[in-house]
C-alpha positions as a Markdown table, in Angstrom:
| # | Residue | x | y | z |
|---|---|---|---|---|
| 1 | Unk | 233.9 | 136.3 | -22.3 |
| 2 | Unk | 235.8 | 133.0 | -23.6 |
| 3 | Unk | 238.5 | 134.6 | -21.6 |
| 4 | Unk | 236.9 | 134.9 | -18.3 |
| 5 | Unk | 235.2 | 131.3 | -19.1 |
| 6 | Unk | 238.6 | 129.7 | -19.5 |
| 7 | Unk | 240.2 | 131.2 | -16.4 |
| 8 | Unk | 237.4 | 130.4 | -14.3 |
| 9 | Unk | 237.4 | 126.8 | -15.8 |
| 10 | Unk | 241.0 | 126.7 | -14.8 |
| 11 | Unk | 240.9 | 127.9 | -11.0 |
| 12 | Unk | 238.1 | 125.9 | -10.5 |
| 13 | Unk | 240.1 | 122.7 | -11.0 |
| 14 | Unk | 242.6 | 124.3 | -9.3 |
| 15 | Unk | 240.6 | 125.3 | -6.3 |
| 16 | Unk | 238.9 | 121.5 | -6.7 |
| 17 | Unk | 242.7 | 119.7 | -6.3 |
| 18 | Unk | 243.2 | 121.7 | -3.3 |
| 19 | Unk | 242.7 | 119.7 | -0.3 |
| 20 | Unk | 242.1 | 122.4 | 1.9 |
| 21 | Unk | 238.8 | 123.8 | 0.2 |
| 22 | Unk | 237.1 | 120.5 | 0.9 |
| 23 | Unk | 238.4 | 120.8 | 4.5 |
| 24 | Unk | 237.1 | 124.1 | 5.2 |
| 25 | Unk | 234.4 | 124.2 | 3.3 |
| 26 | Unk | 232.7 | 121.3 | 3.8 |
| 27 | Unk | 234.8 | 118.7 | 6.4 |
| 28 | Unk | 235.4 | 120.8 | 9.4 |
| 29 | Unk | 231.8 | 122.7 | 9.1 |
| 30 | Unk | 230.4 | 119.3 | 8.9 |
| 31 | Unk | 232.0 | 118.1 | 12.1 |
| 32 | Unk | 231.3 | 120.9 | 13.9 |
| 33 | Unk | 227.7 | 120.9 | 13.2 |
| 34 | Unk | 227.5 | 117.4 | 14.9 |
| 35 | Unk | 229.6 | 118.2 | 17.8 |
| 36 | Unk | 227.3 | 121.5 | 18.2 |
| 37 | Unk | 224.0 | 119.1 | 17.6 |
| 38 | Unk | 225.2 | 116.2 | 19.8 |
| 39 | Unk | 226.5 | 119.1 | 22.4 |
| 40 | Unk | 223.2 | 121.2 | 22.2 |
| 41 | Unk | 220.6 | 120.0 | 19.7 |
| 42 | Unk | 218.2 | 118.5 | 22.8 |
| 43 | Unk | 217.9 | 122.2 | 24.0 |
| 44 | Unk | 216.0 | 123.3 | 20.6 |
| 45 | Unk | 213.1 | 120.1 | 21.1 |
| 46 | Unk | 210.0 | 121.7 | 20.2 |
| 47 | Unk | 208.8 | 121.3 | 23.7 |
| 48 | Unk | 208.6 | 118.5 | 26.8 |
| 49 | Unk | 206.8 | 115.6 | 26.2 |
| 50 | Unk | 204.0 | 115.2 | 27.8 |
| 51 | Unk | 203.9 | 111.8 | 30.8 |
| 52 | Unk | 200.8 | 109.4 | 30.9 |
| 53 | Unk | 199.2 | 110.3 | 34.0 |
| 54 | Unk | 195.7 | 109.0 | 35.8 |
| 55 | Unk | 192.7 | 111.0 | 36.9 |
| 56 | Unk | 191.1 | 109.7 | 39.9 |
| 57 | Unk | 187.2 | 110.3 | 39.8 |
| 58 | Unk | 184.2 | 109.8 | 42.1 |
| 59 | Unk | 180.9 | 110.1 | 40.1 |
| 60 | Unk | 177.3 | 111.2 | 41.9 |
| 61 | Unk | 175.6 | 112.5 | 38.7 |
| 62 | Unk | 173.4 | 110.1 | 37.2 |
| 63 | Unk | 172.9 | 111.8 | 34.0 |
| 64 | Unk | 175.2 | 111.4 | 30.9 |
| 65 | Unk | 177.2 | 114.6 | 31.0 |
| 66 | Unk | 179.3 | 113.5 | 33.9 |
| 67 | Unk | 180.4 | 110.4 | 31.6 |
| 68 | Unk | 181.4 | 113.1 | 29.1 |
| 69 | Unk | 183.7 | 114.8 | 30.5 |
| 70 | Unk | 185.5 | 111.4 | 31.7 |
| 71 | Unk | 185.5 | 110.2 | 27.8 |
| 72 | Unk | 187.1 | 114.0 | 26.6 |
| 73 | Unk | 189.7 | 113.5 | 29.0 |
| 74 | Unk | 190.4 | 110.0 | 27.9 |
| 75 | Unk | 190.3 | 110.5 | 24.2 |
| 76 | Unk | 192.1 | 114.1 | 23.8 |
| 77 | Unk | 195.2 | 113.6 | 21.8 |
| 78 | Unk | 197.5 | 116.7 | 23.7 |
| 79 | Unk | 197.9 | 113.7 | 26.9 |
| 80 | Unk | 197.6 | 109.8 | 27.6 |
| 81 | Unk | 195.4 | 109.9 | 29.9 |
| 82 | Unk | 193.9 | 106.8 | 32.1 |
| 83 | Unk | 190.5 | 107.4 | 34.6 |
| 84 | Unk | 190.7 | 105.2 | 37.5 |
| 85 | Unk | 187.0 | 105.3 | 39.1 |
| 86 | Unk | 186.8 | 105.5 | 43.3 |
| 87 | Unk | 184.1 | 106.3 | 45.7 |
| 88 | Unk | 183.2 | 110.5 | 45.1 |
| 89 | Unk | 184.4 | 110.4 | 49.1 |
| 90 | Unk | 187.7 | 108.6 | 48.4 |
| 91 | Unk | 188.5 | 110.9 | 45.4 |
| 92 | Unk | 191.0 | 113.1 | 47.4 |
| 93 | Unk | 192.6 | 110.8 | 49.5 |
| 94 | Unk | 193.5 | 108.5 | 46.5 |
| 95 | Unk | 194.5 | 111.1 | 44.6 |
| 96 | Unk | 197.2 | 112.4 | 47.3 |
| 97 | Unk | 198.2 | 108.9 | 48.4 |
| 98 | Unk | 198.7 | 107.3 | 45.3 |
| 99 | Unk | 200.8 | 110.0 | 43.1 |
| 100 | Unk | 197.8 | 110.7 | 40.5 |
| 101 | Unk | 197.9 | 113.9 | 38.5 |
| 102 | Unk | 194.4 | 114.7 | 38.9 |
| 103 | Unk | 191.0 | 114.1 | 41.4 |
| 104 | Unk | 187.3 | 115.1 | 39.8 |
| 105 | Unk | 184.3 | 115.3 | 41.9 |
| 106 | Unk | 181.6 | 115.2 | 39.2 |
| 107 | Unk | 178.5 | 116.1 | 41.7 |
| 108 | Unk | 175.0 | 115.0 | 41.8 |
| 109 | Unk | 172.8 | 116.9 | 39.4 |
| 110 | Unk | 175.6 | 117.7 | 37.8 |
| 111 | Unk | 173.8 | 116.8 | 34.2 |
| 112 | Unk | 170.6 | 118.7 | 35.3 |
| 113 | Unk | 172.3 | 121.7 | 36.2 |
| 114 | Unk | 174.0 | 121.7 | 32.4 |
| 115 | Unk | 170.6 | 121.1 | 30.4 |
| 116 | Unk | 168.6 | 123.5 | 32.5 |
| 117 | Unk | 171.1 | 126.4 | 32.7 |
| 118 | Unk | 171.9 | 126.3 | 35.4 |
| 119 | Unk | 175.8 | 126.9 | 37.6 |
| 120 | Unk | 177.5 | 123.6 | 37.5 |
| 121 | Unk | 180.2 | 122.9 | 39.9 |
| 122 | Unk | 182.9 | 120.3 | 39.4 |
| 123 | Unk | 185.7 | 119.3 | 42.7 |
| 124 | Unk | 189.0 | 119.1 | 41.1 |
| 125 | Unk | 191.9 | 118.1 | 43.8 |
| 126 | Unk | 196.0 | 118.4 | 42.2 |
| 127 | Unk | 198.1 | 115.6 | 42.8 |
| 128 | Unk | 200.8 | 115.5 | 45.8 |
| 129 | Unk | 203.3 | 117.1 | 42.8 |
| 130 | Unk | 202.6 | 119.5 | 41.0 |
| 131 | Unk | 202.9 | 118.9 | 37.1 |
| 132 | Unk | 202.9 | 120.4 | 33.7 |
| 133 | Unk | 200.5 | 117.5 | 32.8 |
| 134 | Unk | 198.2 | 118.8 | 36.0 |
| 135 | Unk | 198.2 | 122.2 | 34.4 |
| 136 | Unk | 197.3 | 120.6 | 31.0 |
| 137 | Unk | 194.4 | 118.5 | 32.2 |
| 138 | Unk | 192.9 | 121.4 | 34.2 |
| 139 | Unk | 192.5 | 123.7 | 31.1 |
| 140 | Unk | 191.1 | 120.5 | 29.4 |
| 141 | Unk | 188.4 | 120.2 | 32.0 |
| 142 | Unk | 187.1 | 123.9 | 32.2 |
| 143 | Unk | 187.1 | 124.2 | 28.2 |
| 144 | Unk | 185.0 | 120.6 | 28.1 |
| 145 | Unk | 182.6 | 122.6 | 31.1 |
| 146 | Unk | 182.9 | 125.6 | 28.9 |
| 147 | Unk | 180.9 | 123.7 | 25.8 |
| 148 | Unk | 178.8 | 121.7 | 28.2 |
| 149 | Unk | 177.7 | 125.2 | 29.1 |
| 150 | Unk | 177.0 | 126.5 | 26.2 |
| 151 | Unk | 174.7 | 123.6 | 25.7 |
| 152 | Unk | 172.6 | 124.8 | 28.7 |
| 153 | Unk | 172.2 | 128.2 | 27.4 |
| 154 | Unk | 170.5 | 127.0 | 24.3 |
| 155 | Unk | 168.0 | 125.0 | 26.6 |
| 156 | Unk | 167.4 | 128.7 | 28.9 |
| 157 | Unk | 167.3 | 130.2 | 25.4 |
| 158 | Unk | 164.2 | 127.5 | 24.3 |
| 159 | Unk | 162.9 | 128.1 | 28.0 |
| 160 | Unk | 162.6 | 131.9 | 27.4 |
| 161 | Unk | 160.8 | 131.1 | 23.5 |
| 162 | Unk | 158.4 | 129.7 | 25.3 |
| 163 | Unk | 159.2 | 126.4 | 25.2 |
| 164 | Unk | 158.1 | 123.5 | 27.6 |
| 165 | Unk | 160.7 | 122.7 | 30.4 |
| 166 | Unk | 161.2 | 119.2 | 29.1 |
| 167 | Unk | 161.2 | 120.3 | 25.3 |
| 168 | Unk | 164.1 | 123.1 | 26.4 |
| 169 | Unk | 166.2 | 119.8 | 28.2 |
| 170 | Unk | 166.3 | 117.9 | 25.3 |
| 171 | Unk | 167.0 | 120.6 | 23.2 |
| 172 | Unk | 170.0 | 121.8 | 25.4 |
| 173 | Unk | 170.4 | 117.6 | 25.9 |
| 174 | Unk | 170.7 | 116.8 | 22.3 |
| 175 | Unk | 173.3 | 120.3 | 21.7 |
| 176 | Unk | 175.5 | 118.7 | 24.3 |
| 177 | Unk | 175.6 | 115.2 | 22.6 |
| 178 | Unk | 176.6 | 117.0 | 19.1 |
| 179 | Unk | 178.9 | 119.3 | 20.2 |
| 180 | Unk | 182.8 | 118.5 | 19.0 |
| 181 | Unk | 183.9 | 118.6 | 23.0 |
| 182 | Unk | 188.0 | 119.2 | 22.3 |
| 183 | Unk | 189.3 | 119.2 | 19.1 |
| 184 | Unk | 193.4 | 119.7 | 19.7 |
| 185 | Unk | 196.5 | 119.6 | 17.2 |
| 186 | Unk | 199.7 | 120.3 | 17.2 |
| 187 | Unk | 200.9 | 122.8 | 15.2 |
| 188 | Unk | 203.9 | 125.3 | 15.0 |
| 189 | Unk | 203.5 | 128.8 | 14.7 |
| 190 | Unk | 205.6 | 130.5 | 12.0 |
| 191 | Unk | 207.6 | 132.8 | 14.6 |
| 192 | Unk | 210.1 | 133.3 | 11.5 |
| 193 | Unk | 212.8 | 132.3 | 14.2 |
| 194 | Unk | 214.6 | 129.4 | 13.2 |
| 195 | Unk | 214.6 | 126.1 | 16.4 |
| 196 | Unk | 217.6 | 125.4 | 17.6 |
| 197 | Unk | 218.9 | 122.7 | 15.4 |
| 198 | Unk | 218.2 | 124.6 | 12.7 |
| 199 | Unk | 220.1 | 127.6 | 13.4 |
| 200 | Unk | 223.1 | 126.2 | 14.5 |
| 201 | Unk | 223.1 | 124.4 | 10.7 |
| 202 | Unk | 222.8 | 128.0 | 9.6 |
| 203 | Unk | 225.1 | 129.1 | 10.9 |
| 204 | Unk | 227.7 | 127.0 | 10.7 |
| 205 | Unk | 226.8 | 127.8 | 6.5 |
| 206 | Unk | 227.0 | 131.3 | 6.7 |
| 207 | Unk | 230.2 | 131.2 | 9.1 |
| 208 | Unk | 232.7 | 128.8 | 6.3 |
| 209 | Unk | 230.7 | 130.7 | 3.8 |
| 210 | Unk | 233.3 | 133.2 | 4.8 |
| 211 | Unk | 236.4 | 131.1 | 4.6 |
| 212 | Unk | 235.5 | 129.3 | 1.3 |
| 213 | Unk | 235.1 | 132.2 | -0.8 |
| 214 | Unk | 238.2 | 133.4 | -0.3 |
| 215 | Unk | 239.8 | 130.4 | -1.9 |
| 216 | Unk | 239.1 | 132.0 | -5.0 |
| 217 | Unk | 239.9 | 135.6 | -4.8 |
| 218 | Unk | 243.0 | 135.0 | -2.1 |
| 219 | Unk | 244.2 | 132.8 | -5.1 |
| 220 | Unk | 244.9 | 135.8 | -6.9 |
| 221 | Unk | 247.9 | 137.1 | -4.5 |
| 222 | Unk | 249.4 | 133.0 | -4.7 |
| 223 | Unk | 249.8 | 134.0 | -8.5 |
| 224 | Unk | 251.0 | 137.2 | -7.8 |
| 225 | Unk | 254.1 | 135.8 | -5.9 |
| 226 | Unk | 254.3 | 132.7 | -8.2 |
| 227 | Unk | 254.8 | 134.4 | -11.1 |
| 228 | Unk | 251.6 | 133.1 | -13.0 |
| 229 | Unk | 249.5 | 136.4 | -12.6 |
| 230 | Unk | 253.0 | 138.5 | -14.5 |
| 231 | Unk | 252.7 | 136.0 | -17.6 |
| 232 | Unk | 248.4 | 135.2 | -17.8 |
| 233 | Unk | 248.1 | 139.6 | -18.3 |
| 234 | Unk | 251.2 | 139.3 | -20.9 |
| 235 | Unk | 249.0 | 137.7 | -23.0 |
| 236 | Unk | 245.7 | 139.1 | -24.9 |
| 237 | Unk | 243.4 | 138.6 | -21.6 |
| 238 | Unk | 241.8 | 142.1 | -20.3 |
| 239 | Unk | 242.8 | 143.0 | -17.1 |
| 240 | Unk | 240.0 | 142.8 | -15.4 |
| 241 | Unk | 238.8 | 139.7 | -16.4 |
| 242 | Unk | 241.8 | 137.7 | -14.2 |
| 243 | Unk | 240.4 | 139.8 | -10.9 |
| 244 | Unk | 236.7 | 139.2 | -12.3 |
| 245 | Unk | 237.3 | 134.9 | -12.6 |
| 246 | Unk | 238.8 | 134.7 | -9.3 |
| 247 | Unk | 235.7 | 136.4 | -7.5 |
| 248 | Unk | 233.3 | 134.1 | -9.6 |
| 249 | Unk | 235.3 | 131.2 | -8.6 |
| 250 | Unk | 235.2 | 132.1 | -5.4 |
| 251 | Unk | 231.3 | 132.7 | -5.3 |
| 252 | Unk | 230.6 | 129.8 | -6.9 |
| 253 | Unk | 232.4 | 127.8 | -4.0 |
| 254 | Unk | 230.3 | 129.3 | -1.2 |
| 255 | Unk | 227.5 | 129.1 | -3.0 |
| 256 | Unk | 227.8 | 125.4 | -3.4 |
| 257 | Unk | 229.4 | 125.0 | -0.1 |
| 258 | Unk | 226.2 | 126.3 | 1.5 |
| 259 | Unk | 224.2 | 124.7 | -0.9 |
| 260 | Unk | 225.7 | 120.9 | 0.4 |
| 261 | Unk | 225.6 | 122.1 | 4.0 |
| 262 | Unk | 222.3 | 122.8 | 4.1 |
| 263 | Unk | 220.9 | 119.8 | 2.0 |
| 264 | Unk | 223.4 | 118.0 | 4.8 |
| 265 | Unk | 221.8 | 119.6 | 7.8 |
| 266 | Unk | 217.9 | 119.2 | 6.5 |
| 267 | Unk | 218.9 | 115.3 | 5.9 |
| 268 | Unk | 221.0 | 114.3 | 9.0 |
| 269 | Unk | 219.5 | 116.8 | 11.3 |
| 270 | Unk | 216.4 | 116.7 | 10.6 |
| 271 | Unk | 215.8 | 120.3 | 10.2 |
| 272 | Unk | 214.3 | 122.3 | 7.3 |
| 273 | Unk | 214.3 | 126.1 | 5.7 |
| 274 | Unk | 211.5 | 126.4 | 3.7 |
| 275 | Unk | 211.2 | 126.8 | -0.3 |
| 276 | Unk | 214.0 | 126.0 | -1.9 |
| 277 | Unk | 213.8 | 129.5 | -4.6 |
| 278 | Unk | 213.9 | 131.2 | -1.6 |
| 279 | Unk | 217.1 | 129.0 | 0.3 |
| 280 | Unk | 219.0 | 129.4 | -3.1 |
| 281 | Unk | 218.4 | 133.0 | -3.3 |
| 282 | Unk | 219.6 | 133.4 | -0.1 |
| 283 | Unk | 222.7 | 131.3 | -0.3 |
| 284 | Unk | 223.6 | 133.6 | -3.2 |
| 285 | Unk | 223.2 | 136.8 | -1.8 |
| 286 | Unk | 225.0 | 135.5 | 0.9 |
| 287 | Unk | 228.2 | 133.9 | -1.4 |
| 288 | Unk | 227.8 | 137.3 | -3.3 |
| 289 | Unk | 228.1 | 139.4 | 0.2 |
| 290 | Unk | 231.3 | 137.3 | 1.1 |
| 291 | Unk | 233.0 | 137.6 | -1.8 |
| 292 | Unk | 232.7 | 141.3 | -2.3 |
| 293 | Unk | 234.6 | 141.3 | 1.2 |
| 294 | Unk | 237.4 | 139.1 | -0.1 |
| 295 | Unk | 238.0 | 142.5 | -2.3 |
| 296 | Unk | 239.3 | 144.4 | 0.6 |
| 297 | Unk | 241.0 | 141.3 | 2.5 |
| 298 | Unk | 243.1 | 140.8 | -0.9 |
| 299 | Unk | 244.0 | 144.5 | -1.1 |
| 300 | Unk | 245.2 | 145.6 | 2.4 |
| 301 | Unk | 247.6 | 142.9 | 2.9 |
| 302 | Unk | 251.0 | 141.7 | 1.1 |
| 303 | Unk | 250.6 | 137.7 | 0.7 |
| 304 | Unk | 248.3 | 135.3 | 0.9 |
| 305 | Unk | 249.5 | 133.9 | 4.3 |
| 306 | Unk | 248.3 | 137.1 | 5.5 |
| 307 | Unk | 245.4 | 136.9 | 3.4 |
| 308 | Unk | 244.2 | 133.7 | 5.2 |
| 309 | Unk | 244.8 | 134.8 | 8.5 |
| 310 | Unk | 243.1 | 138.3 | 8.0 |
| 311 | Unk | 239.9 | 136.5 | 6.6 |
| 312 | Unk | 239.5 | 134.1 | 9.5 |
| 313 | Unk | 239.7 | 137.0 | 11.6 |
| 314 | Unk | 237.0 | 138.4 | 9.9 |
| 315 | Unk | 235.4 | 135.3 | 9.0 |
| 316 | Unk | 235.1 | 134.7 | 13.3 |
| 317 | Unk | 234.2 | 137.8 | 14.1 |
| 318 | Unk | 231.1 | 138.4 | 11.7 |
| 319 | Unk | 229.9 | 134.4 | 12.1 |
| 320 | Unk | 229.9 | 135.3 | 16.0 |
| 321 | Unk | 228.3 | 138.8 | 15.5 |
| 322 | Unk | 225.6 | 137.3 | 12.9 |
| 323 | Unk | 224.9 | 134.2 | 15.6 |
| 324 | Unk | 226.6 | 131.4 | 14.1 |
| 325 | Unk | 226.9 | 129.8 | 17.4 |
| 326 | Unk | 224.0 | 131.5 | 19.8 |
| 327 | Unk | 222.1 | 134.0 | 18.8 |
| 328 | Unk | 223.1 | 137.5 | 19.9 |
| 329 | Unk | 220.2 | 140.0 | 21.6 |
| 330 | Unk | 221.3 | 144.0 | 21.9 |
| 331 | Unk | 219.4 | 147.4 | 21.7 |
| 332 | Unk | 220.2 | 150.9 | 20.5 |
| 333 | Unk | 223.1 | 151.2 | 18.1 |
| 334 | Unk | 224.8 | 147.9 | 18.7 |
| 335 | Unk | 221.8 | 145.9 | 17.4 |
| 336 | Unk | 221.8 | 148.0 | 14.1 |
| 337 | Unk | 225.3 | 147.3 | 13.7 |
| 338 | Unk | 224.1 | 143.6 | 14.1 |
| 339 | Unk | 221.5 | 143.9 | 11.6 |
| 340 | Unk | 224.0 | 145.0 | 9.2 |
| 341 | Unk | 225.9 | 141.6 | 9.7 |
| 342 | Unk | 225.5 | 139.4 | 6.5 |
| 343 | Unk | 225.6 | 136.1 | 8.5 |
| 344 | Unk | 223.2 | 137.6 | 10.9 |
| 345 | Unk | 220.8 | 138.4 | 7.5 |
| 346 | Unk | 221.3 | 135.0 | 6.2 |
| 347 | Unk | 220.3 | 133.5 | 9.1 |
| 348 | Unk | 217.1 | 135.7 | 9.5 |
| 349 | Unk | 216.1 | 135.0 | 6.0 |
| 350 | Unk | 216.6 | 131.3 | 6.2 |
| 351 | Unk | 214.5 | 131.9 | 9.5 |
| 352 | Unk | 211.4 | 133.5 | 7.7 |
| 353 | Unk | 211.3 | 131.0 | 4.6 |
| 354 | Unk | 211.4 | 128.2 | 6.9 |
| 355 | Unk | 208.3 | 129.7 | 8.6 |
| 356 | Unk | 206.7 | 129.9 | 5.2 |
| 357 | Unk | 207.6 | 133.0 | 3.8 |
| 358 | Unk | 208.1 | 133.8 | 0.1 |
| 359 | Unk | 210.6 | 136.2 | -1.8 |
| 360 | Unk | 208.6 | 138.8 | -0.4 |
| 361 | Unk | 208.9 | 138.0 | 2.9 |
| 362 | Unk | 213.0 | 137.8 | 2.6 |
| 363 | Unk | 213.5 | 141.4 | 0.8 |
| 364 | Unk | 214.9 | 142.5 | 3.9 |
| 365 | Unk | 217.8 | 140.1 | 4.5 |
| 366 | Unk | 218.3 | 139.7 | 0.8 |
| 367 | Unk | 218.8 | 143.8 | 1.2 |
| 368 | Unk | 221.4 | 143.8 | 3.6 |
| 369 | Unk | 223.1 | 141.4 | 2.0 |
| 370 | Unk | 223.3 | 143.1 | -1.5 |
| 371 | Unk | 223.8 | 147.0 | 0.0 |
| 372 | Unk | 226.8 | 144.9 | 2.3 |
| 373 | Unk | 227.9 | 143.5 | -1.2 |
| 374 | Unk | 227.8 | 146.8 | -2.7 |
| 375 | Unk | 229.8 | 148.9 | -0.2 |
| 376 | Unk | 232.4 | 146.5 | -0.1 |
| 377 | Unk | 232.8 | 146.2 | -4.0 |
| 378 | Unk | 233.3 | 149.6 | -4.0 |
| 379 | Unk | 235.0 | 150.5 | -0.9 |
| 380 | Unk | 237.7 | 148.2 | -2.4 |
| 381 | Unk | 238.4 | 150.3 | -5.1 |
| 382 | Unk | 239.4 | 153.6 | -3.2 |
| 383 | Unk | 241.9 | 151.0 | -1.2 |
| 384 | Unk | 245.5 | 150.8 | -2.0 |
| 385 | Unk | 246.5 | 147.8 | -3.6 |
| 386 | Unk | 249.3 | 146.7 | -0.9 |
| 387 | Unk | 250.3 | 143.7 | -3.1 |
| 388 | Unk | 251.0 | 145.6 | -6.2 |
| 389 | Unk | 253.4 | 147.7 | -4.3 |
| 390 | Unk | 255.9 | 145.0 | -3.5 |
């Protein structure tokens, strides 16, 4: 074990002088994130925002009720909205000449048909141009008429009880006045699918994931053709523990690779994932993923030139796969193959833990990961060893 500590001690300052590792692993997925984020960030907004707009209204009802509705509309927090009173006559007319939203009509008797149960009608009139906000303010009024109704149905219910006609009214009168009109919030819901912003920093991780692992297992074929691998297993070091601190070295670089590009992306993007137990579990089931595929890169080819080129092959190919850039949609076979991907798992588990999840929640993804980690750790052992055959 002092063994293994001292070798991975060494590579790591090794792997730390090396320019290139923080290029690769941190510079150039950096750079990319904010050319992706400038390029495409605006398409993940949670939604367009929502104009001012102003709803004409003509008022006939004398009663309070009609004022109601007016107040909801000006006071709900989903929309800015201004009421600009007119003649009940004029209502249309202004509303289609003068580029309003919204016309209401609130009738005469509009109040006495509420608190007596009776059908209340209100005249609603859509501005010139059709909007989102027109949409909006529409489902506003008929849920404020919706309570207001349900108001007059206590008043028919005190009617039927044998109540006195005026006793019902201020009965159903007094319900209306205490009922909470529109309470609205915004909220997200946790659709365990990360926003756009978000998965683009995700992704960008899990894609140089792939490429800085294999700083520290393709070091082990640079030795190899220097010489220094021949003379570190002349001394009294176990085999195994040279291949064994060049796959720890190389873990521990993705994992705290990902580690900075994620803290990075939540603090200059703006974006989050969720508990952090659950992000670091998932960044090292990821790093521990990678590296087991560094195992096969490092024993089908001859040198480490080939060794770089043969991981960014791979490196492309599963960030692309797992949606580093877009996410990728498939049926049938092709989208278990997809599932299979450990970028694509990292991702989805990043995805649920921002929407709340727990360990629990990420089993899944943390179980592709370690069966992917698995099969290639021990795939890699029935492969030739191309570099020892030189």
């Amino acid at each position: 074990m002092n063994a293994l500590t001292a070798l991975v001690a060494n590579d790591l300052k090794q792997r730390l002088r090396d320019k290139s590792v923080l290029i690769f692993g941190l510079l150039v997925p950096l750079a990319l994130m904010t050319v992706l984020n400038l390029a495409f960030g605006g398409l993940g907004d949670d939604g367009p925002a929502l104009k001012p707009v102003t709803v004409i209204a003509g008022v006939e009802d004398e009663g309070p009720l009609g004022d109601v509705v007016l107040e909801s509309l000006v006071s709900s927090p989903a929309l800015e909205v201004s009421v600009q009173r007119v003649a009940p006559g004029d209502v249309a007319r202004t509303t289609l000449d003068g580029g309003s939203s919204l016309g209401i009509v609130i009738p005469q008797g509009f109040t006495e048909s509420l608190t007596t149960g009776s059908a209340a009608t209100l005249q609603l009139t859509r501005g010139s141009s059709p909007s989102l906000e027109t949409d909006v303010l529409i489902s506003v009024v008929k849920e404020i008429v919706k309570e207001l109704h349900a108001a007059s149905l206590t008043g028919a219910a005190g009617r039927i009880a044998g109540l006195s006609p005026a006793a019902a009214s201020d009965i159903a009168r007094s319900t209306a006045a205490a009922l909470p009109l529109m309470a609205l919030k915004e909220a997200t819901a946790p659709t365990e699918q990360l926003p756009l912003r978000a998965s683009l920093v995700a992704g960008q991780t899990g894609l140089f994931l792939l490429f800085t692992v294999g700083f520290g297992v393709v070091g082990l074929l640079v030795e190899k053709e220097q010489g220094t691998f021949a003379r570190i297993r002349s001394v009294a070091v176990p085999p195994w523990t040279i291949t064994a601190s060049k796959a720890v070295v190389g873990f521990l670089l993705g994992a705290a690779a990902s580690t900075v590009l994620l803290t990075s992306g939540m603090v200059f993007f703006g974006v989050a994932f969720g508990s952090p137990v659950v992000v670091g579990l998932l960044v090292m089931s990821a790093a521990a993923a990678a590296t087991s595929l560094t195992f096969i890169v490092v024993r089908l080819v001859r040198s480490a030139e080939q060794a770089n080129v043969a991981q960014s092959i791979i490196a492309m190919v599963l960030g692309i796969a797992g949606g580093a850039f877009f996410p990728l949609q498939s049926t049938g076979f092709l989208a278990t193959v997809l599932e299979l991907n450990p970028v694509g798992a990292f991702i989805r588990g990043l995805g649920i833990s921002a929407g709340g999840g727990g360990i629990g929640d990420v089993l899944g993804p943390l179980g592709v990961m370690w069966i992917f980690a698995a099969a290639c750790t021990l795939l890699s052992r029935f492969i030739p060893d191309r570099s020892a055959a030189q």
